[in-house]
C-alpha positions in Angstrom: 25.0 9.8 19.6 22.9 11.2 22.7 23.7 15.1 22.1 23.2 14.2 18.5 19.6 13.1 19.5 19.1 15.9 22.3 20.1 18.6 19.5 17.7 17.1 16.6 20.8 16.6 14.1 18.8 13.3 12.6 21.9 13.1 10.0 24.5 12.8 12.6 22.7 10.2 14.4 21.7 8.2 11.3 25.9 8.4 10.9 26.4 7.3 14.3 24.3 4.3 13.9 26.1 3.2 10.4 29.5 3.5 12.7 28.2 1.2 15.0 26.4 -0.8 12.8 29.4 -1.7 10.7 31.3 -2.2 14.5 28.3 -4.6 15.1 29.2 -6.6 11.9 32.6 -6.8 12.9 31.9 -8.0 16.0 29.9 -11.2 13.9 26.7 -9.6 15.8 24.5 -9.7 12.9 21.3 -8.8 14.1 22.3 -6.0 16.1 24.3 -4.1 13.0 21.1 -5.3 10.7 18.9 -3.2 13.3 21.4 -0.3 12.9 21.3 -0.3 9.0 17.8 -0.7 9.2 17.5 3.0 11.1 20.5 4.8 9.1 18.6 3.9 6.0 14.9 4.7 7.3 16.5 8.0 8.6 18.5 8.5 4.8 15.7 8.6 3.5 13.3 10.3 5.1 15.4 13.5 5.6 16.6 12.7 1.5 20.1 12.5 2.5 21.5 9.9 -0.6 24.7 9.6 0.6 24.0 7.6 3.8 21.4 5.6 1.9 23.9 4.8 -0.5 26.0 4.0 2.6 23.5 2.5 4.1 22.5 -0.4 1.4 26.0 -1.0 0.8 26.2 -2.2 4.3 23.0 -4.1 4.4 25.1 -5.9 1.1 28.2 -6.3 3.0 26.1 -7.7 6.0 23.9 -10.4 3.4 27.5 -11.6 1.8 28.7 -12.1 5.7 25.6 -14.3 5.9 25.9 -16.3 2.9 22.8 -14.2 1.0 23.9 -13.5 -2.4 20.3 -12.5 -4.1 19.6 -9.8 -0.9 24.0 -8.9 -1.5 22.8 -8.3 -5.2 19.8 -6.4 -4.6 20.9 -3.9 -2.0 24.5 -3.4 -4.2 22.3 -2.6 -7.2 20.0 -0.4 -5.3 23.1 1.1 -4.0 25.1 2.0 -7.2 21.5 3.2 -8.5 21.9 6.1 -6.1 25.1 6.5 -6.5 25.2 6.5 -10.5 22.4 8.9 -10.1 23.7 11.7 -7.7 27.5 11.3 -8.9 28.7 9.8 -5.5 32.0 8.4 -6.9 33.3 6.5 -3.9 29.8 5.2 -3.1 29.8 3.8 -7.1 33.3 2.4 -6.4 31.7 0.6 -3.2 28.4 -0.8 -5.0 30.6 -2.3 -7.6 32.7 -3.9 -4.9 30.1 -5.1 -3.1 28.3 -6.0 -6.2 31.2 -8.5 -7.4 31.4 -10.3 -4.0 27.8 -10.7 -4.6 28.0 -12.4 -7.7 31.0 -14.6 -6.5 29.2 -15.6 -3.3 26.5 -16.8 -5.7 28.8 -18.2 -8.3 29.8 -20.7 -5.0 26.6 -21.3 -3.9 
């Protein structure tokens, strides 16, 4: 991530951070991998890069169903397959939908 940085690819750090951001969730460190989606998604969007803010939300989802948060799960799995539905991002739609249905289960429980 460093030469990243110390060659101004903003994209490839933004991808760096989503790679250890979903490591961070792994790991059950939740507010460390929050603090990495948080950054992959400000970066996403300010450089307009839809992909990795489609990326992006879907693991802010993931993260809120690890939690036990279906209502923020639903939000940022909507927000996600809105991107995705609107810039064709098949896999990304495949994920949102995913996500989107653990959502609803995790609330269907609650």
């Amino acid at each position: 991530m460093s030469l990243a940085q110390a060659w101004h690819f903003p994209d490839l750090v933004a991808y760096a951070r989503m790679a250890q951001a979903n490591l961070w969730r792994q790991k059950a460190k939740y507010k460390q991998a929050y603090d990495e989606y948080s950054v992959a998604l400000n970066i996403a969007r300010q450089k307009k890069i839809r992909r990795l803010e489609a990326e992006s939300l879907s693991g802010i989802a993931r993260w809120a169903i690890d939690l036990g948060d279906s209502e923020v799960a639903r939000q940022k799995a909507v927000e996600c397959l809105q991107i995705a539905n609107e810039f064709q991002l098949g896999l990304h739609q495949t994920i949102g939908l995913i996500v989107l249905g653990k959502a609803m289960i995790l609330a269907k429980k609650e």
